[in-house]
C-alpha positions in Angstrom: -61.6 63.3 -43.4 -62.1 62.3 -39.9 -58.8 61.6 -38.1 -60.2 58.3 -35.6 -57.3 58.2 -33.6 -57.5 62.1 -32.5 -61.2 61.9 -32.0 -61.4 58.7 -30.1 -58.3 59.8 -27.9 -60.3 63.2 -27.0 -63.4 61.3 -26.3 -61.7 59.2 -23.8 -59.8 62.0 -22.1 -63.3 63.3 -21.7 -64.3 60.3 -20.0 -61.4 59.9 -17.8 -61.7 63.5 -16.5 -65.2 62.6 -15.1 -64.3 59.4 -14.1 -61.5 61.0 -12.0 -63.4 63.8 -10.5 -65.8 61.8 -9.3 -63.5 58.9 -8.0 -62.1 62.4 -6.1 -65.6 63.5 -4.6 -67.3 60.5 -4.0 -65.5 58.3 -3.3 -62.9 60.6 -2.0 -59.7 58.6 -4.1 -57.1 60.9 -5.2 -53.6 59.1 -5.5 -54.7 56.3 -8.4 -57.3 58.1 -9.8 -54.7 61.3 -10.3 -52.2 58.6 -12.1 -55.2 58.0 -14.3 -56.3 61.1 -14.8 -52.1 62.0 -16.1 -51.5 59.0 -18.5 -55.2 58.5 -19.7 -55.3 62.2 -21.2 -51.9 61.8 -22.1 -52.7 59.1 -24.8 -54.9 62.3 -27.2 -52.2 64.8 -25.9 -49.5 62.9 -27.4 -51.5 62.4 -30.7 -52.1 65.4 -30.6 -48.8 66.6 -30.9 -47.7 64.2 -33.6 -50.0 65.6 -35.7 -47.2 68.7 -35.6 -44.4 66.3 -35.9 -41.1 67.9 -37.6 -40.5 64.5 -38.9 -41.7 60.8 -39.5 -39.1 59.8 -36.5 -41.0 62.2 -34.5 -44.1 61.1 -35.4 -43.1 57.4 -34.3 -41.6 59.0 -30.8 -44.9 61.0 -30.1 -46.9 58.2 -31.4 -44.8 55.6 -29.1 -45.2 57.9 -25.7 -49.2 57.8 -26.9 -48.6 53.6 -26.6 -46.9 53.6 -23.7 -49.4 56.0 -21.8 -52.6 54.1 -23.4 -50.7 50.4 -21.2 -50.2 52.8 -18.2 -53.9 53.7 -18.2 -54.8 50.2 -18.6 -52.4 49.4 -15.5 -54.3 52.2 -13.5 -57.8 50.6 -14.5 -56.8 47.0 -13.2 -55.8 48.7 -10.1 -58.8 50.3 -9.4 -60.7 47.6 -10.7 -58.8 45.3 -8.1 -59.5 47.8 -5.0 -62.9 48.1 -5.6 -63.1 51.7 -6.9 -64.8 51.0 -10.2 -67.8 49.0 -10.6 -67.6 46.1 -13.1 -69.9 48.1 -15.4 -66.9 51.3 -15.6 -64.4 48.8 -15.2 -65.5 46.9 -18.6 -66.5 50.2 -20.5 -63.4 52.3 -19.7 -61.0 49.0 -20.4 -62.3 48.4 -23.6 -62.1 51.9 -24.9 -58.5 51.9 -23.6 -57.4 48.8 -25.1 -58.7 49.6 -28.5 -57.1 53.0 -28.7 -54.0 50.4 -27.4 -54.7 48.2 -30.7 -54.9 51.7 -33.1 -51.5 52.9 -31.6 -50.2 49.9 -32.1 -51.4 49.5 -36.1 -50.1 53.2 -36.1 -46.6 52.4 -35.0 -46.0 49.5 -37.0 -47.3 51.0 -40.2 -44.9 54.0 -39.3 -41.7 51.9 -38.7 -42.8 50.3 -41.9 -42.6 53.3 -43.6 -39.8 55.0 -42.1 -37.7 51.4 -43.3 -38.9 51.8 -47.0 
């Protein structure tokens, strides 16, 4: 069975890579685009490493870190946005992936504290 939240939090990392390394040559933008390139593959490493976790507690903390990276990135997408570095078209594309692997996390974390109180 297909795990969504690992797969879609690889395919965006993907993404953000590219994104980044070509905010870096073309357009010669390496401070934001480096902050996005940390907390936007941070969301699938973070995942990632729950799927190890040594308990459900450490499942919620990895899972929560995953959250809190997945707002970051949005924060680093509004900033480019806002200076021009994205066209509306990335901008849109790379928002909307970010904000619904925001909305998973979220489901994933409540569902989780659920749990952990039951």
């Amino acid at each position: 069975m297909e795990n969504v939240i690992l797969t879609q939090s690889f395919s965006f990392a993907v993404r953000i890579v590219k994104l980044c390394t070509s905010l870096a040559n073309d357009k010669k933008e390496f401070v934001l685009s480096r902050q996005l390139m940390k907390c936007g593959t941070s969301i699938g490493a973070n995942v990632r490493e729950a799927q190890q976790a040594q308990s459900k507690k450490d499942f919620l903390a990895k899972i929560s870190i995953a959250l809190k990276e997945a707002d970051e990135t949005l924060y680093w997408l509004d900033l480019l946005n806002a200076t021009d570095f994205l066209t509306k078209e990335q901008y849109v594309s790379f928002y909307r992936e970010a904000a619904s692997l925001k909305r998973l996390l979220v489901a994933i974390v409540k569902t989780t504290r659920t749990n952990l109180t039951e």
